[in-house]
N, C-alpha and C positions, 0 to 999 in steps of 0.2 A: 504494500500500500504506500502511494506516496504522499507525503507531508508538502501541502499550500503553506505558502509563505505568504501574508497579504504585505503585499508593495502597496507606497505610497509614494506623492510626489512632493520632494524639498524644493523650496526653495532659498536661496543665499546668496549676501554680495559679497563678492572678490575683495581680497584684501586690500585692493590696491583701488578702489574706488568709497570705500567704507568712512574717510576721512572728509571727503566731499558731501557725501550725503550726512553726516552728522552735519558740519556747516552750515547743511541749508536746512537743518531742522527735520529731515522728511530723506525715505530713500523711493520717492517716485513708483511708479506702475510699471509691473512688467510687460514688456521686453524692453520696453524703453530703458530704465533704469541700468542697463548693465546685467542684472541679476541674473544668477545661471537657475536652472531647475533640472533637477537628476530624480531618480525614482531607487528607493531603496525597501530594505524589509521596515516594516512597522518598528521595532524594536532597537534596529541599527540608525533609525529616523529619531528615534524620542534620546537616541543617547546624542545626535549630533546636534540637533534643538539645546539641549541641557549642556555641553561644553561650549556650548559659543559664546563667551562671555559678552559681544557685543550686541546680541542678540537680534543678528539680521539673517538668523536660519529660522526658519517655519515651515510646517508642514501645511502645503497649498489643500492636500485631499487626499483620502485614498485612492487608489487605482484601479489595481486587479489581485486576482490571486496568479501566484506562479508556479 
């Protein structure tokens, strides 16, 4: 039997744009912003949420199962 992983999709700013968007108060709407969005397991999603200390990782939604 095989084990579903539910994927979810992150989104995060680059490190090298994080300094600007604090500046202006606001880090804008994606795609515009720069922002990348990747899809990961639910679990490896809520640990990379909780080490961001900047706190420009969120999880946008679930997705599917894998």
């Amino acid at each position: 039997m095989s084990t579903r992983t539910r994927l979810v999709t992150i989104e995060t700013m680059p490190e090298y744009l994080k300094a600007s968007h604090r500046a202006a108060g606001n880090w804008g709407t994606y795609p515009l912003n720069g922002a990348e969005r990747t899809q990961a397991p639910s679990a490896e999603a809520k640990k990379m949420v909780a080490e961001d200390p900047d706190g420009y990782t969120h999880i946008v939604r679930k997705t599917s199962k894998a």
